[in-house]
MDAnalysis code that builds the backbone (N, CA, C; Angstrom):
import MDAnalysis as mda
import numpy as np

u = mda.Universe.empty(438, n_residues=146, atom_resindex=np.repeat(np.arange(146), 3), trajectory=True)
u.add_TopologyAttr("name", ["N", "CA", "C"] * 146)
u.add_TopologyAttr("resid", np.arange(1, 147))
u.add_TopologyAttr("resname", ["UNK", "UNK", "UNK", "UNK", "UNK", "UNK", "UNK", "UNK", "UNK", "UNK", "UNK", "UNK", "UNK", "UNK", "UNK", "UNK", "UNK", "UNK", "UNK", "UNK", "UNK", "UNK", "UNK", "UNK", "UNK", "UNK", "UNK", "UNK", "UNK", "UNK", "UNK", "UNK", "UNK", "UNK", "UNK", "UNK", "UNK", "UNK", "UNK", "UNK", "UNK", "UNK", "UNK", "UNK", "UNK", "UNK", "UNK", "UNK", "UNK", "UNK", "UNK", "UNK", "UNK", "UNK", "UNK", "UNK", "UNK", "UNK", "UNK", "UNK", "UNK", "UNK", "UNK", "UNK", "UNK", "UNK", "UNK", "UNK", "UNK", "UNK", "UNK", "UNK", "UNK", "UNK", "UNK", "UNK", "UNK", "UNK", "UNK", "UNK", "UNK", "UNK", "UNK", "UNK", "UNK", "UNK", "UNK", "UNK", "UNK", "UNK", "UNK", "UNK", "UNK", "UNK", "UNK", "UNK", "UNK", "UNK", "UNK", "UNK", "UNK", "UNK", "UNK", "UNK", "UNK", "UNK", "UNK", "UNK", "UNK", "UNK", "UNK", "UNK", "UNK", "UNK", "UNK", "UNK", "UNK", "UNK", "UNK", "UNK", "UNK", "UNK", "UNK", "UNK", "UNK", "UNK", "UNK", "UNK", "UNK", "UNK", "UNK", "UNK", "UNK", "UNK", "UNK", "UNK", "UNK", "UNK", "UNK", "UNK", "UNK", "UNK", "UNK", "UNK", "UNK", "UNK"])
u.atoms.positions = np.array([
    [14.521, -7.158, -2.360],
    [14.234, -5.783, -2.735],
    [15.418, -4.895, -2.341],
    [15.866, -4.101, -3.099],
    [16.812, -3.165, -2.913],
    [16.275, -2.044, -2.015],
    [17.864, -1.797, -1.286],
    [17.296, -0.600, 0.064],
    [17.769, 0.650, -0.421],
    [16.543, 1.297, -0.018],
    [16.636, 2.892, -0.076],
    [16.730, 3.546, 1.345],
    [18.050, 4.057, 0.894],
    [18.501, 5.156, 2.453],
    [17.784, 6.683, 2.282],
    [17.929, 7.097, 0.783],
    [17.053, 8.418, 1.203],
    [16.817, 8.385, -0.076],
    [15.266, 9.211, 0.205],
    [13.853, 9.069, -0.833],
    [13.573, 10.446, -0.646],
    [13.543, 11.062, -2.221],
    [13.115, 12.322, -2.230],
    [11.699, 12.556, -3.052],
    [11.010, 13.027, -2.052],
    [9.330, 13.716, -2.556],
    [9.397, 14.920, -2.913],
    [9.263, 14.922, -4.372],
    [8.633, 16.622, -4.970],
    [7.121, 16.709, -4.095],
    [6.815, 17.635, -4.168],
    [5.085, 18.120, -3.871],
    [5.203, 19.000, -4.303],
    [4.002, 19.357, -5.400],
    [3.122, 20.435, -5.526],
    [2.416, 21.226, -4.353],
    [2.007, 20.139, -3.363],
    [0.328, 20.321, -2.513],
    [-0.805, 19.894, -3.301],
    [-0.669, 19.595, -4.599],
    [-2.063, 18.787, -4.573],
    [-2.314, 17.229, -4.823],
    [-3.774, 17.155, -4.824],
    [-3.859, 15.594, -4.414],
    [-2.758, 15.017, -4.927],
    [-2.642, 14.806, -6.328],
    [-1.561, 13.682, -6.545],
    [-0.431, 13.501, -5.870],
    [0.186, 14.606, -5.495],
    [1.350, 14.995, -4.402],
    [1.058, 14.447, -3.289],
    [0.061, 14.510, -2.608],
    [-0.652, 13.606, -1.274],
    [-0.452, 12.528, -1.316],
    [-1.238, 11.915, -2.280],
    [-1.026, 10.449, -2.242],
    [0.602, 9.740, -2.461],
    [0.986, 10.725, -3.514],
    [2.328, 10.256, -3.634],
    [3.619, 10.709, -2.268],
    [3.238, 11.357, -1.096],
    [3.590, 11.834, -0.499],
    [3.464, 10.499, 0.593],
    [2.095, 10.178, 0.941],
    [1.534, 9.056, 1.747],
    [2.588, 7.619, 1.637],
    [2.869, 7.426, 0.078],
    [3.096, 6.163, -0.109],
    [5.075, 6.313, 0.275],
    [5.798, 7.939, -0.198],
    [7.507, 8.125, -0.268],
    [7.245, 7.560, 1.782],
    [5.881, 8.121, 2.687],
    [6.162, 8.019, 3.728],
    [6.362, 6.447, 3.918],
    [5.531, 5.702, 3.485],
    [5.676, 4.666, 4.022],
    [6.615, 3.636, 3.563],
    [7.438, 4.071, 2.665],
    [8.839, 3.113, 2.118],
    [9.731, 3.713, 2.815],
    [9.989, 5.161, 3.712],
    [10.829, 5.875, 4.483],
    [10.882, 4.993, 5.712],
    [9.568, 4.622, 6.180],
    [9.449, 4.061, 7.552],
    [10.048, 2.689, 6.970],
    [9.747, 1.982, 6.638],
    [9.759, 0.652, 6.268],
    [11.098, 0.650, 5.367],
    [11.930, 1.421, 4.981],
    [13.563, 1.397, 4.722],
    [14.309, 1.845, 5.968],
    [13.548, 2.151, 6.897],
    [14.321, 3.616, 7.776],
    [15.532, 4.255, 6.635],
    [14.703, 4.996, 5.919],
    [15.427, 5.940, 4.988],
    [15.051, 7.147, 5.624],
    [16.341, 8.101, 5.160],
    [15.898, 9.371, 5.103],
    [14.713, 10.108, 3.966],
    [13.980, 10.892, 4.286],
    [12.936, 11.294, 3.224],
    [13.443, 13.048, 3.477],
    [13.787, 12.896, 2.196],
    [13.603, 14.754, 1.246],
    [12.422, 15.390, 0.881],
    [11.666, 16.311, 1.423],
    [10.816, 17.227, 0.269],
    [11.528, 18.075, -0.411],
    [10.562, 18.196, -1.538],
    [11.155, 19.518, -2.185],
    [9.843, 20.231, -2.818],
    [9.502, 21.523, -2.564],
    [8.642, 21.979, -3.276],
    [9.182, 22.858, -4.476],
    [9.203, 23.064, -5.649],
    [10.170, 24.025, -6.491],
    [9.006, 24.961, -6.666],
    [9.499, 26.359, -6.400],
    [8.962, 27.303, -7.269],
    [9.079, 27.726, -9.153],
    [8.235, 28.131, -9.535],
    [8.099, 27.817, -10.789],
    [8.100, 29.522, -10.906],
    [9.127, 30.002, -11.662],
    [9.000, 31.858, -11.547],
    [7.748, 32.406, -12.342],
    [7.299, 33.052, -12.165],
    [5.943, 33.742, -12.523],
    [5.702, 33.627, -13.948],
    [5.241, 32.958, -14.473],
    [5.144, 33.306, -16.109],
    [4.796, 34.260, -16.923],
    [5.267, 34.882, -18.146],
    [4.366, 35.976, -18.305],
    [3.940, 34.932, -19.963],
    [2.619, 35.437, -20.079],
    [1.536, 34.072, -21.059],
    [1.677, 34.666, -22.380],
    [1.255, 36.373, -22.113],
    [0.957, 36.936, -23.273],
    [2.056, 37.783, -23.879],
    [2.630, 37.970, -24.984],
    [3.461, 38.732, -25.439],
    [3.555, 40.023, -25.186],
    [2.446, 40.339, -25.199],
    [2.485, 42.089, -24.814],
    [2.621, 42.411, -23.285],
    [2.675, 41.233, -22.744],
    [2.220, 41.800, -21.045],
    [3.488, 42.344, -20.408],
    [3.529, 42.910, -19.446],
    [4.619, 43.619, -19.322],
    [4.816, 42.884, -17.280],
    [5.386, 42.760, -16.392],
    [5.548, 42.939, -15.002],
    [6.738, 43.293, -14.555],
    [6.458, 44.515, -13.771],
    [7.325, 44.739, -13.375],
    [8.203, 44.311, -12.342],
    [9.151, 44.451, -11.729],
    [10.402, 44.011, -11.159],
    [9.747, 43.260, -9.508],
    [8.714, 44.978, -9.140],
    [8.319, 44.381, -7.749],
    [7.097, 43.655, -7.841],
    [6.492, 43.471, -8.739],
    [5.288, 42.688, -8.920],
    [5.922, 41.549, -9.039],
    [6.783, 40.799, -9.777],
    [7.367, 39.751, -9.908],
    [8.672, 39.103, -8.498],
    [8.680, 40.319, -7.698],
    [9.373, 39.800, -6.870],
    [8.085, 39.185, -5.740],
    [7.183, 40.269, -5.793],
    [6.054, 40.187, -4.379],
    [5.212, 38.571, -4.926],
    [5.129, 38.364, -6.309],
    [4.556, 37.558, -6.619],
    [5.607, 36.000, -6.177],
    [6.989, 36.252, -6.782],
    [7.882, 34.840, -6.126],
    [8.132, 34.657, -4.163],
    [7.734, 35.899, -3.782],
    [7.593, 35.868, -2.086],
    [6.510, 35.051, -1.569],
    [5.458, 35.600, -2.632],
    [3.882, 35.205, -1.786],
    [3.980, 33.212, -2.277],
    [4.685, 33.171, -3.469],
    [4.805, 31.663, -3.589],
    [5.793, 30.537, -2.523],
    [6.974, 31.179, -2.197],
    [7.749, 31.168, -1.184],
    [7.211, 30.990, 0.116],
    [6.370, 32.319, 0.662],
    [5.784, 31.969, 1.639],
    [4.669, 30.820, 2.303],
    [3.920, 30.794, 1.126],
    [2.950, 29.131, 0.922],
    [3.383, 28.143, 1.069],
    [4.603, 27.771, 0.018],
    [5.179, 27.095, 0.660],
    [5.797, 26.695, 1.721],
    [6.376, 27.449, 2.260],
    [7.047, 27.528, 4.146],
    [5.856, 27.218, 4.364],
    [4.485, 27.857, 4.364],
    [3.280, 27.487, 5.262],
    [3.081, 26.221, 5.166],
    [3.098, 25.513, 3.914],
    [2.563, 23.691, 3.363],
    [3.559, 22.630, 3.999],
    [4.955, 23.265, 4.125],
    [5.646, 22.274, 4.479],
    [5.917, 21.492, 6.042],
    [5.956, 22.104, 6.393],
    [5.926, 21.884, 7.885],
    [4.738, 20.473, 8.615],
    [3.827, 20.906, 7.601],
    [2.743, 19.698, 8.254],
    [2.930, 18.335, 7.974],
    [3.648, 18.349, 6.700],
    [4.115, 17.393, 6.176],
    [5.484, 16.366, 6.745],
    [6.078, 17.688, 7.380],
    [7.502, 16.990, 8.086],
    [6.393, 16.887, 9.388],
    [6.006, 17.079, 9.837],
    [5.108, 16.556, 11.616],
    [4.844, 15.503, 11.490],
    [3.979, 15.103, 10.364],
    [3.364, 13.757, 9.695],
    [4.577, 12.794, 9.501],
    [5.635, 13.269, 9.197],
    [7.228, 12.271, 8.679],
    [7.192, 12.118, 10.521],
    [7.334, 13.344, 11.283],
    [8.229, 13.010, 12.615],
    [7.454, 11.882, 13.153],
    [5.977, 12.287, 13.060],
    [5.329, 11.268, 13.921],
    [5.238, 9.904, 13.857],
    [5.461, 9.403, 11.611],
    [5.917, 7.940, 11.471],
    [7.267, 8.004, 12.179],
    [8.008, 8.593, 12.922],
    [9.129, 8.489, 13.066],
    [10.686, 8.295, 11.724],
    [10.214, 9.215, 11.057],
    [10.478, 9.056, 9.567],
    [11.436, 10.267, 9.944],
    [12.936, 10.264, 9.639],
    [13.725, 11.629, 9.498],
    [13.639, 12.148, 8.260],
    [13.516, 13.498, 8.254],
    [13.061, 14.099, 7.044],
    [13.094, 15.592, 7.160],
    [13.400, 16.098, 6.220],
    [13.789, 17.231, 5.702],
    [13.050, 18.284, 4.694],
    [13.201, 19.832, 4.555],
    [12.281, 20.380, 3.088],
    [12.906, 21.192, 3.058],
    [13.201, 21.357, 1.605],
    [13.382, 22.846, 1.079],
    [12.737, 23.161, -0.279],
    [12.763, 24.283, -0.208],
    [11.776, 25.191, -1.727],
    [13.357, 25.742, -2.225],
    [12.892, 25.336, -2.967],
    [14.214, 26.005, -4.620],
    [13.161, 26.405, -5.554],
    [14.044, 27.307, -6.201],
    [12.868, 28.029, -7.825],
    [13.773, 27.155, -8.774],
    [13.007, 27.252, -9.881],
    [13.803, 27.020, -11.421],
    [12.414, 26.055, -12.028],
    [12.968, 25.283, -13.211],
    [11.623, 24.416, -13.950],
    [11.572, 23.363, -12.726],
    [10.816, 23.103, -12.574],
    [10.029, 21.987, -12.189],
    [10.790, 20.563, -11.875],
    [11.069, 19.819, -13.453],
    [12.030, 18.616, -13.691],
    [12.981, 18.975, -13.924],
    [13.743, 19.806, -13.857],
    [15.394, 20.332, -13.923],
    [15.489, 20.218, -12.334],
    [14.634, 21.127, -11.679],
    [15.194, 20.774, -10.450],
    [15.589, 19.800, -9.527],
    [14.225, 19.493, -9.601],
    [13.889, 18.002, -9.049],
    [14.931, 16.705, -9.270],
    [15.503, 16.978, -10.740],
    [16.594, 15.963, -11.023],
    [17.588, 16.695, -10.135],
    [18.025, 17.677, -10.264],
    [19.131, 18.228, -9.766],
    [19.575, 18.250, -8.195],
    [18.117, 18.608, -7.585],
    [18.039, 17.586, -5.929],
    [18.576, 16.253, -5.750],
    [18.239, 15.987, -6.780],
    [18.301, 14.112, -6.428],
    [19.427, 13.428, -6.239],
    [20.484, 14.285, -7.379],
    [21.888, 14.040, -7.648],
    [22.072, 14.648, -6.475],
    [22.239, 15.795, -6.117],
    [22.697, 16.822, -5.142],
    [22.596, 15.931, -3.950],
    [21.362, 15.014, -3.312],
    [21.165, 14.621, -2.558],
    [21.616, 13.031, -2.061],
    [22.044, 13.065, -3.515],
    [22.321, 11.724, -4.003],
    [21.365, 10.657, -3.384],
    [19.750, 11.092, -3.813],
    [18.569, 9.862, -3.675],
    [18.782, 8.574, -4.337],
    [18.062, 7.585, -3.587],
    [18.275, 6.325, -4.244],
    [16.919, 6.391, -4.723],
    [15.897, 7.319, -4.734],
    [14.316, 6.497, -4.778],
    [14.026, 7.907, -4.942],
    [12.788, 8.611, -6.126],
    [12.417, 9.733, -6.188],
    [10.571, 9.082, -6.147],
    [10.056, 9.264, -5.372],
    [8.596, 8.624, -4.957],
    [7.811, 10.457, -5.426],
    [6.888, 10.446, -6.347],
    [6.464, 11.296, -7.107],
    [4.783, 11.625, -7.974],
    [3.999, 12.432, -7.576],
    [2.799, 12.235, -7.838],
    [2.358, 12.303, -9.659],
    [1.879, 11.957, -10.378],
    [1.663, 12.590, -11.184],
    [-0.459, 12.558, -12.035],
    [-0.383, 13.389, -12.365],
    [-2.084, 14.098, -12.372],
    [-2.458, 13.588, -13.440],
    [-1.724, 12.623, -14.000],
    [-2.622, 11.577, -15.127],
    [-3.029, 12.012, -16.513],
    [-2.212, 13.451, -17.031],
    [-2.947, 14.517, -18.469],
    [-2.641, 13.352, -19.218],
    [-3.659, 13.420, -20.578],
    [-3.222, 12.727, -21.613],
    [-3.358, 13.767, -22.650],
    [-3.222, 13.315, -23.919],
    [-3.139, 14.027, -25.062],
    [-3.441, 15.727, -24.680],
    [-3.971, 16.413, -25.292],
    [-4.030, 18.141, -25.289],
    [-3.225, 18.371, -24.479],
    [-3.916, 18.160, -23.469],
    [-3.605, 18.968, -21.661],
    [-2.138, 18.478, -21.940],
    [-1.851, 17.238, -22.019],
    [-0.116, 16.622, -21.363],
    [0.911, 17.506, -22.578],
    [0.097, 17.873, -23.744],
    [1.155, 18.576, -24.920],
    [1.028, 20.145, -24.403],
    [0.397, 20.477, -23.914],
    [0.495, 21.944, -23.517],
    [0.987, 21.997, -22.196],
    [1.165, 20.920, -21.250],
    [1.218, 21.747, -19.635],
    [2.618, 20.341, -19.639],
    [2.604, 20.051, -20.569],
    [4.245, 18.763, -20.270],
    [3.787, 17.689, -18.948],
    [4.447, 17.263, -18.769],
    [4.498, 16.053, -17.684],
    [5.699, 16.155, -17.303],
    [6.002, 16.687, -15.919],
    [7.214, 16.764, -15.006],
    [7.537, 15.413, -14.661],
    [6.638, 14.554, -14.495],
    [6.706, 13.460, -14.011],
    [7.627, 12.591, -14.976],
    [7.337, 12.442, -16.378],
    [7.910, 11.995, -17.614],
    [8.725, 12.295, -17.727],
    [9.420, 13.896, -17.295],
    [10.541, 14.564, -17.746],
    [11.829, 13.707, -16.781],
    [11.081, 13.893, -15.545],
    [12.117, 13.484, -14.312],
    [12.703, 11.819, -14.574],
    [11.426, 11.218, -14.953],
    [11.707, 9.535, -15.566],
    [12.890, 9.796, -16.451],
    [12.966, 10.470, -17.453],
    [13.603, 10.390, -18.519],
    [14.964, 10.730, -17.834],
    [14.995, 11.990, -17.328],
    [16.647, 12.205, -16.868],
    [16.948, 11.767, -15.410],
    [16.105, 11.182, -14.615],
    [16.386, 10.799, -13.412],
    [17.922, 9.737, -13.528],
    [18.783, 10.052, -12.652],
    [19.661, 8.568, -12.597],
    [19.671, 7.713, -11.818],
    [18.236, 7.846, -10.411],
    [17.657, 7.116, -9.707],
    [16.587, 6.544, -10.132],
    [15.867, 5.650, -9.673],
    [14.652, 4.851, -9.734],
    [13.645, 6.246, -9.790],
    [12.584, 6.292, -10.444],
    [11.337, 7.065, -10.111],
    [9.931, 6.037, -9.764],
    [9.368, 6.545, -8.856],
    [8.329, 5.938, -8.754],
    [7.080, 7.015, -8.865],
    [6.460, 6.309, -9.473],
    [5.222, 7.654, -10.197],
    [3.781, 7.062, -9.020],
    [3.078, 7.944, -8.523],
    [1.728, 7.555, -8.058],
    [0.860, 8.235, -8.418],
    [-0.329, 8.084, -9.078],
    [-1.292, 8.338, -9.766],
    [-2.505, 8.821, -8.695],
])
C-alpha cells in the first residue's frame, strides 16, 4: 500500500463529514501522516433575482459563518491530538471544489479522505456533488465516505 504523509479533510460539520473525518483520522494515525482540515466558506448566495443585500448584511452574514467555523474546528483537532495525529485547520471562502482542490495542491496532499451525502438524480442536478467535482480535478487520490 502506498504511504500517505499528509491527508487533507474537507468538513462541512455534517454527518457525512464525521464519518469521513473518523476514517482521514485513522489512515493519519496508521500512516503517521500529517492531517489537514479545511472547512471552506461558501459566500452568501443571493437565490432570487430581485433580492437585493447589502454590503453589511453580507459581510455580518460571511463573519457569523467564519465564526462557526473557528467554533467546529478545534474539537476536531483535540480528537486528531489525542490519536496523537499532527494536524492542522483552516477556513478559506470561495466554491466548495475549487477550493478544496486548490488546498490540496497548495498543500501538496497525497490523500484527500472526504464525506459525501449520497444525492442522486434531482437533488445531485440542482445542489452538484463537490465530492464528484473534487474526483474529477483532484491530482491526488480522493477517497469518498458515504
Amino acid at each position: 500500500m502506498r504511504r500517505f504523509r499528509k491527508i487533507l479533510h474537507p468538513t462541512d460539520f455534517s454527518k457525512a463529514s464525521g464519518a469521513a473525518f473518523t476514517r482521514a483520522l485513522e489512515l493519519a494515525k496508521q500512516q503517521r501522516a500529517e492531517l489537514r482540515l479545511v472547512h471552506v466558506l461558501t459566500p452568501p448566495a443571493v437565490l432570487l433575482e430581485d433580492s437585493f443585500m447589502t454590503a453589511k448584511t453580507w459581510a455580518e452574514l460571511t463573519t457569523a459563518g467564519r465564526r462557526e467555523a473557528q467554533r467546529r474546528l478545534p474539537p476536531l483537532l483535540a480528537k486528531a491530538r489525542t490519536a496523537r495525529v499532527r494536524a492542522t485547520a483552516a477556513v478559506v471562502e470561495g466554491t466548495p471544489f475549487e477550493e478544496i482542490v486548490r488546498e490540496a495542491r497548495r498543500r501538496r496532499a497525497d490523500l484527500i479522505v472526504m464525506g459525501t451525502h449520497g444525492r442522486t438524480g434531482v437533488a445531485r442536478f440542482f445542489l452538484g456533488s463537490v465530492a464528484a467535482r473534487v474526483l474529477a480535478l483532484a491530482r491526488c487520490p480522493v477517497l469518498t465516505v458515504r
